[in-house]
C-alpha positions, 0 to 999 in steps of 0.5 A: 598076356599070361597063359591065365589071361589067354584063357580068360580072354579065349572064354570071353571071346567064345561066349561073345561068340556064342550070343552073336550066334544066338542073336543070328548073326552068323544066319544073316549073310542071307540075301535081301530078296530070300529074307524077302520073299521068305517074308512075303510067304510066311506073313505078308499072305497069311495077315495081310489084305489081298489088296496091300499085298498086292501093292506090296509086290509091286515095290519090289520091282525098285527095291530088289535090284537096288538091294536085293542082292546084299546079305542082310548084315550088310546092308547099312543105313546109308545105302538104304538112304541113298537109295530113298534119296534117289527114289524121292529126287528121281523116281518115276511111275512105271504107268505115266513117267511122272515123278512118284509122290512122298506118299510112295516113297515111304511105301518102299522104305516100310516095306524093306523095314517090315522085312528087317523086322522079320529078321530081328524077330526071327533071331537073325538081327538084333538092329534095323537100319531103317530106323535112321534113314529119313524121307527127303522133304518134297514139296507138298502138293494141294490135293485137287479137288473141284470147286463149289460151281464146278461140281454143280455143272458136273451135277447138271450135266449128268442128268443126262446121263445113265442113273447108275453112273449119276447116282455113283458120282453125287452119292461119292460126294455126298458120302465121302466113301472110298471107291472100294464102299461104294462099290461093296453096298449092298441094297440091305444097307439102306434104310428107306425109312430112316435116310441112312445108309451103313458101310459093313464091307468092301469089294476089291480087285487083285489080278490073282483073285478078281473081284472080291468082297473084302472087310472095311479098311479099319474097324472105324470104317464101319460107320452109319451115315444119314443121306438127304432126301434127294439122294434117297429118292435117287436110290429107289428110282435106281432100285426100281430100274434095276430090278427092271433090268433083271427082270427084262434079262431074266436067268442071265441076271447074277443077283448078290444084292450089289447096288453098282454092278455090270450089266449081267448083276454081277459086281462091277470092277473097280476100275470101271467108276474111275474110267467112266468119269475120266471120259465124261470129264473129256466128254463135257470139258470138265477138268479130270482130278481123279475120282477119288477127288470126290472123297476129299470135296466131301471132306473139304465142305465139311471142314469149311462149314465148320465141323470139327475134326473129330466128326469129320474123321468119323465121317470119312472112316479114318482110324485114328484123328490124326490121319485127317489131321495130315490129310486136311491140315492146311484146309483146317488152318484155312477155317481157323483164319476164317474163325478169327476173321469172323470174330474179328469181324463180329467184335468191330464194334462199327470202328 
């Protein structure tokens, strides 16, 4: 090279050196769990729900000894993919050692890309693995839900329980509202008048915080549904024994309005619903398929009497059509094929 070419190619390389350095390459040696943590300060607690960040926390556990020791700029796709391949084939729950859900898995990988994209954003990368490494394929499990008569030997059964509790369950399969719902009404969000009740807040649970009152999970969340008359009837039959409750107990009573709440009036705990109903399932010899069940039976009789998915999505609160799309796809694909057996039927013009 002549001494001219030297010098073109000392000035292009130091100009190449020059965008890397504004790009923040040279700044990416940091470690995965410095970025991260850094993350978790300066976003994650300030625009995130207490209750997610919490669940994001405990993603860490699998993530930072897997890769939380190597600098931003080496972590490469494929180590990310080794890794949520192991997770999805190997991966068990700290609680029960049974094997962790899809759903779980693409928890982790979300979050080791929300941490890459805070790196981008603050000019330390300009590229994120995570967007070439792909969940495994597992196989997908029918969510279990009771049946049509299961569900009324649950209801017969618990007229022998305590009201509140009988109320919480029929109430849960009657509303398809998620435990945190439940658990935030209050008794001026029931209209006697016209049978409707109206979801405006949410009460959550965090070992930092304990129980708090939260805002809806979405904006659709926020939804006004009409109640047959038992239910309602139900409801001012508890109104009354617990404003009996608070009077027998006098200045012990905490008043906030809450319609499930400990014995003193204070907010019930969230674990407190689902720990109940797992030992009166053990109790009466009903099979246990998790409180939120419930949620998913309400969905389920809905989509089997035929209401399309627009009005099954605003009903169960969902953001977007396409969440209840994913959730209940194989339990629309069932109604359609009974569609066409019925039209089928209703054209077999005595053949």
């Amino acid at each position: 090279m002549t001494p001219k070419q030297i010098e073109k190619e000392l000035n292009r390389q130091a100009i190449l050196f020059e965008e890397e350095c504004k790009k923040g390459q040279v700044t990416a040696s940091v470690k995965f769990e410095t970025l991260a943590e850094e993350w978790f300060e300066q976003y994650a607690k300030i625009q995130l729900r207490s209750t997610t960040y919490t669940r994001l926390r405990q993603l860490t556990k699998r993530v930072y000894p897997a890769i939380g020791h190597l600098r931003m700029d080496k972590i490469t796709a494929r180590i990310i993919q080794n890794f949520i391949t192991d997770l999805a084939m190997n991966g068990k729950s700290f609680k029960t050692g049974k094997p962790i859900s899809s759903k779980t898995v693409v928890h982790h990988l979300s979050f080791i890309s929300d941490v890459f994209n805070y790196a981008i954003r603050m000019d330390m990368l300009s590229d994120n693995p995570c967007r070439r490494v792909r969940v495994p394929k597992g196989e997908s499990q029918e969510k279990e839900i009771y049946t049509i008569q299961e569900i009324e030997q649950i209801f017969k059964t618990l007229e022998n329980e305590p009201l509140k509790y009988r109320l919480y369950i029929m109430l849960a399969v009657y509303s398809g509202f998620r435990r945190s719902e439940m658990l935030g009404l209050e008794w001026k969000d029931i209209d006697f008048t016209n049978n409707i009740i109206t979801v405006k807040r949410t009460s959550q649970y965090t070992k930092a915080k304990g129980i708090y009152t939260d805002t809806t999970k979405t904006k659709r969340s926020k939804r006004t549904i009409k109640f047959p008359q038992l239910i309602m009837d139900l409801l001012k039959e508890f109104r009354i024994e617990q404003l009996g409750e608070a009077e027998r107990i006098g200045s012990k009573w905490i008043d906030n309005d809450r319609l499930f709440v400990k014995w003193n009036g204070e907010p019930m705990n969230p674990q407190t619903p689902y720990g109940w109903f797992r030992e009166f399932c053990k109790h009466n010899g009903f099979r246990f398929c998790d409180i939120h069940s419930l949620r998913h039976l309400h969905a389920s009789l809905l989509i089997n009497a035929g209401i399309d998915v627009v009005a099954v999505s605003g009903d169960m609160g969902h953001s977007v059509v396409g969440t209840t799309l994913n959730l209940y796809s194989h339990m629309f694909q069932e109604a359609r094929v009974r569609n066409c057996d019925a039209i089928t039927e209703a054209l077999n013009f005595g053949t």
